[in-house]
C-alpha positions as CSV (number, residue, x, y, z in Angstrom):
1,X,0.0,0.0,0.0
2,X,1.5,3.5,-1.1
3,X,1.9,6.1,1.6
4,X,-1.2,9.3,1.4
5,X,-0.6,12.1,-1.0
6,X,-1.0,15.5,-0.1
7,X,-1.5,18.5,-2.2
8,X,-1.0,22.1,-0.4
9,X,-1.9,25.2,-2.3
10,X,-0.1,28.1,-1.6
11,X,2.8,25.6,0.2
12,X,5.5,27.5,-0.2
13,X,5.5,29.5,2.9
14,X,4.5,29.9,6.2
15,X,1.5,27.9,7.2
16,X,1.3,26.0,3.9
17,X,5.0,25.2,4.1
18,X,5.0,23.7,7.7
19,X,1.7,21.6,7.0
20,X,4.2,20.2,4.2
21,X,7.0,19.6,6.4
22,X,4.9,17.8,9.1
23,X,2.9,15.9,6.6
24,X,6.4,14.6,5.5
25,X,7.7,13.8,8.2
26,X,4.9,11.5,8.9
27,X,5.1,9.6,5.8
28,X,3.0,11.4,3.1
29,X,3.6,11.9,-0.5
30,X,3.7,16.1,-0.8
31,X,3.0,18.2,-3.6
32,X,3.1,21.9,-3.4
33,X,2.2,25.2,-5.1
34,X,3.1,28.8,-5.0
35,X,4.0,31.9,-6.9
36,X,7.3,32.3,-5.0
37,X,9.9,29.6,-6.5
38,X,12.7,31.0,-4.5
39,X,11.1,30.2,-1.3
40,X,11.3,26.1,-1.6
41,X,14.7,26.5,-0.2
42,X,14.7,23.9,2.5
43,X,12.0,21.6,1.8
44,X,12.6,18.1,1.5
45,X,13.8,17.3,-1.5
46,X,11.1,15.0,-2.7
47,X,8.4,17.4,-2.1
48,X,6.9,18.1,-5.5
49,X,7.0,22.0,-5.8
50,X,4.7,23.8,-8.9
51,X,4.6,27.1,-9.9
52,X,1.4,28.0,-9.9
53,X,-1.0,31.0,-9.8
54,X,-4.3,30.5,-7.5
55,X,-6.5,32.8,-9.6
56,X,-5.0,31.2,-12.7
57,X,-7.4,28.2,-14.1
58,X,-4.5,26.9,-17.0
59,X,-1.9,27.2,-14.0
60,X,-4.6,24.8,-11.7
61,X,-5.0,22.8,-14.5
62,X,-1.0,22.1,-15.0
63,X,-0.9,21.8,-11.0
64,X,-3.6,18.8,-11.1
65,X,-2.2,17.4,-14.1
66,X,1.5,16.8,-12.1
67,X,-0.2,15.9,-9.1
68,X,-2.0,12.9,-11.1
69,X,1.5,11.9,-12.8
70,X,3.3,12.0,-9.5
71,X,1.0,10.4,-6.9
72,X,-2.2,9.0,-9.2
73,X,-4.6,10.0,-6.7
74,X,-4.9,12.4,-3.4
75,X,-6.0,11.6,0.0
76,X,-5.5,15.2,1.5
77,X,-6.6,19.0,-0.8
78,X,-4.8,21.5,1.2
79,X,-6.9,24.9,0.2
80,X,-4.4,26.6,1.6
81,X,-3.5,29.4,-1.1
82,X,-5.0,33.2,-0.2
83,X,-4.4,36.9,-0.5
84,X,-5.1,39.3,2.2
85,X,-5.9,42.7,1.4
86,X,-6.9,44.3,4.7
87,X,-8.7,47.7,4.8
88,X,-11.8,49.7,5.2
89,X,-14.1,50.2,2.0
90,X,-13.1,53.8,0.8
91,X,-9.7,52.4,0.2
92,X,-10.5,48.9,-1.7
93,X,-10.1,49.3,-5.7
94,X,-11.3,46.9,-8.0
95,X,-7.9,45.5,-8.6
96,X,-7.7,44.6,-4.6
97,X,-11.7,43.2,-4.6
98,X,-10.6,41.1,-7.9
99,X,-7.7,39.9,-6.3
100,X,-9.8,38.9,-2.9
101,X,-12.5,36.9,-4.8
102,X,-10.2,35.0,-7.5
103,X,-7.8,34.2,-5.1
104,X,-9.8,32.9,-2.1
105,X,-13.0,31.9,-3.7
106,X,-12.4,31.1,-7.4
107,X,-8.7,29.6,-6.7
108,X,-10.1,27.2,-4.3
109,X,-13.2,26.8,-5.5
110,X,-11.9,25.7,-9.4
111,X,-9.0,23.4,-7.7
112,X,-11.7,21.5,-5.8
113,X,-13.6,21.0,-8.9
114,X,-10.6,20.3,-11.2
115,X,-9.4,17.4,-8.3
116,X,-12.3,15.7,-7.8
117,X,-11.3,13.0,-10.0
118,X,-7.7,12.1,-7.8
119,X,-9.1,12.5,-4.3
120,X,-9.8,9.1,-3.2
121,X,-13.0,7.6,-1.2
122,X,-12.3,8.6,2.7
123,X,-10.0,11.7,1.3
124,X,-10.1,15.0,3.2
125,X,-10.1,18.2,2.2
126,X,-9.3,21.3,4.3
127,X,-10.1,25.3,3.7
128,X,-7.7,28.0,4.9
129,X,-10.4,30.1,5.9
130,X,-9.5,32.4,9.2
131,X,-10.3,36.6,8.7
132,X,-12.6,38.1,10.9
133,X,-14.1,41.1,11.0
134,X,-11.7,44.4,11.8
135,X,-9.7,43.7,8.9
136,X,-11.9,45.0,5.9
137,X,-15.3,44.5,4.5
138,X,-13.5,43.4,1.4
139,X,-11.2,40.5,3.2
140,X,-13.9,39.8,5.6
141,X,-16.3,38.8,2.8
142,X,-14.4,37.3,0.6
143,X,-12.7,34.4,3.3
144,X,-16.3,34.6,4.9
145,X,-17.5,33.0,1.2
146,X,-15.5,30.2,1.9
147,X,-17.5,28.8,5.2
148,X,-20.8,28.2,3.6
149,X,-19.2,26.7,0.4
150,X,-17.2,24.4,2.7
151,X,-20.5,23.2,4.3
152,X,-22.1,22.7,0.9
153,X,-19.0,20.8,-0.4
154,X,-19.3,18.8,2.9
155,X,-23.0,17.7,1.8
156,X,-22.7,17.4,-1.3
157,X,-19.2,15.4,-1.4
158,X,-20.5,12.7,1.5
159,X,-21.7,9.9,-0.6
160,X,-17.9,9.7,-1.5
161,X,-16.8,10.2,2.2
162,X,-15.0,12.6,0.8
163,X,-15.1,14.8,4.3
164,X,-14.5,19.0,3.6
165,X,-13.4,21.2,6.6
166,X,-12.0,24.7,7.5
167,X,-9.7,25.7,9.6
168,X,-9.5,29.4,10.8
169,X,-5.6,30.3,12.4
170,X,-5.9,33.6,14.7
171,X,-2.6,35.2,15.2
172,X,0.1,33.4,13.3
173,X,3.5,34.7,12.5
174,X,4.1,33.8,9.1
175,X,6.0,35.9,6.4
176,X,2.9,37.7,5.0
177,X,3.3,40.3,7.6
178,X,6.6,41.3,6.7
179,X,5.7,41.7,3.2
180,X,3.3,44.1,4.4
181,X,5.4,46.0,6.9
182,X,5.1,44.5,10.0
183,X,7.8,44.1,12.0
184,X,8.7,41.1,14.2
185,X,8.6,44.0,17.2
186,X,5.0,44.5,16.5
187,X,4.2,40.6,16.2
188,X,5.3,39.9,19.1
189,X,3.2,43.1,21.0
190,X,-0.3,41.4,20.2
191,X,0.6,38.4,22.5
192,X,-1.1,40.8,25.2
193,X,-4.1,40.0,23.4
194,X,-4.1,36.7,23.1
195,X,-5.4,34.7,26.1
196,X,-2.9,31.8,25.8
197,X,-0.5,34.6,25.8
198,X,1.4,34.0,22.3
199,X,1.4,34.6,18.9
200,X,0.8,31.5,17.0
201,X,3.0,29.5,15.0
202,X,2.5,28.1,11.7
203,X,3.1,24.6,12.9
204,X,0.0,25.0,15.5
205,X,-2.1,25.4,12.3
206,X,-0.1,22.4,10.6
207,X,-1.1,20.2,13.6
208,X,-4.8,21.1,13.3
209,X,-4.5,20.3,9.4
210,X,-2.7,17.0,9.6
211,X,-5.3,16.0,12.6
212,X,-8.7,16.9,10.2
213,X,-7.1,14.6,7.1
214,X,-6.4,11.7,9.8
215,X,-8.7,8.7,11.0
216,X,-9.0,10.7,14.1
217,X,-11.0,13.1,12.6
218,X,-13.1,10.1,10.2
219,X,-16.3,11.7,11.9
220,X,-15.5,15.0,11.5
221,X,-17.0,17.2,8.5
222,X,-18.6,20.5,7.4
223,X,-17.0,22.1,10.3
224,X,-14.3,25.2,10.9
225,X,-11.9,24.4,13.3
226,X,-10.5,27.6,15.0
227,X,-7.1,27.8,16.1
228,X,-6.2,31.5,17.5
229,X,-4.9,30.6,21.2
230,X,-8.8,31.6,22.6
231,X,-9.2,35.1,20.5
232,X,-12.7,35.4,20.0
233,X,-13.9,33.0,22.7
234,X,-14.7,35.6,25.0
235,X,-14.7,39.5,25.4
236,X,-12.1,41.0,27.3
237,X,-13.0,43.5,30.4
């Protein structure tokens, strides 16, 4: 019996990248994608890495098509490629809405539908979903799309046991801060926030991931699992 195949969208940093690392290290068969070829420094050598756009449909196309030459068939769909665009609505242009809604919805939505074929009976598949409100109407929306078409895909994917999930990180120090000018300083300030009293880490999320595409979780589907150290679970004083 060959060992699960994976394939992580958006893989090739930060919380995409340690969900391959772990899934690796337990025996999995990884594929990745990501626009950013120079940041696969580091990964095992035998992870599969493709350069692909989220929002492009010939790019998801070429993705699936190695994925099904490599590995034949997928037992885990990372959805894990997205854009953040955070701010309020006088500031969002079209070009940033676009971005929003081909990245988040139509990437994932169109490499779902173009996969179907590979992912096996029992597979799992697992949304990146995780903005909340305060970060922009335009962001907000656009991840919020993602929870009610995870719940359809959960229904409508079941007579295959095919079981569709989200997981929603809170605070998680990944590199898409610093390409937007946060600093580490900064990062490490909103741990006052956070009731377990840190900022997360990608691998936190890569746990949660790893745990919704195991037999543990064989019960387990249409749900969001959040991860953000108790943000949310309670209003502060």
């Amino acid at each position: 019996m060959s060992a699960p195949a994976a394939l992580i969208t958006g893989g090739t940093s930060g919380i995409g990248r340690a969900t391959a690392e772990l899934l690796h290290s337990r025996g999995y068969r990884v594929m990745v994608t990501g626009i950013d070829s120079l940041a696969t420094a580091g990964l095992p050598e035998d992870v599969l890495t493709v350069r692909a756009d989220a929002r492009s449909l010939p790019d998801i196309d070429r993705a699936i098509d190695q994925a099904c030459r490599r590995f034949g068939s997928l037992d885990l769909l990372f959805l894990n490629a997205g854009v953040s665009r955070p701010g309020p609505i006088e500031s969002t242009d079209e070009d940033a809405f676009d971005a929003l809604f081909d990245i988040n919805v139509k990437g994932n939505f169109f490499t779902l539908q173009k996969a179907l074929p590979l992912l096996n009976e029992g597979a799992s598949v697992v949304f990146t979903v995780g903005a909340g409100e305060g970060l922009g109407a335009a962001v907000t929306a656009a991840k919020g799309a993602l929870l009610p078409l995870m719940r359809s895909l959960a229904l409508e994917l079941a007579p295959r046991r095919i079981r569709v999930n989200a997981v929603s990180p809170g605070l998680i120090n990944t590199p898409a801060y610093s390409k937007v000018g946060v600093s580490q300083e900064m990062i490490d300030s909103w741990a006052g926030d956070v009731p377990l009293g840190r900022v997360g880490a990608p691998a936190d999320i890569a746990e949660a991931v790893a745990f919704l595409a195991s037999d543990a979780a064989g019960y387990i589907t249409g749900d969001n699992l959040v991860v953000s150290g108790g943000i949310g679970v309670h209003a502060r004083p």
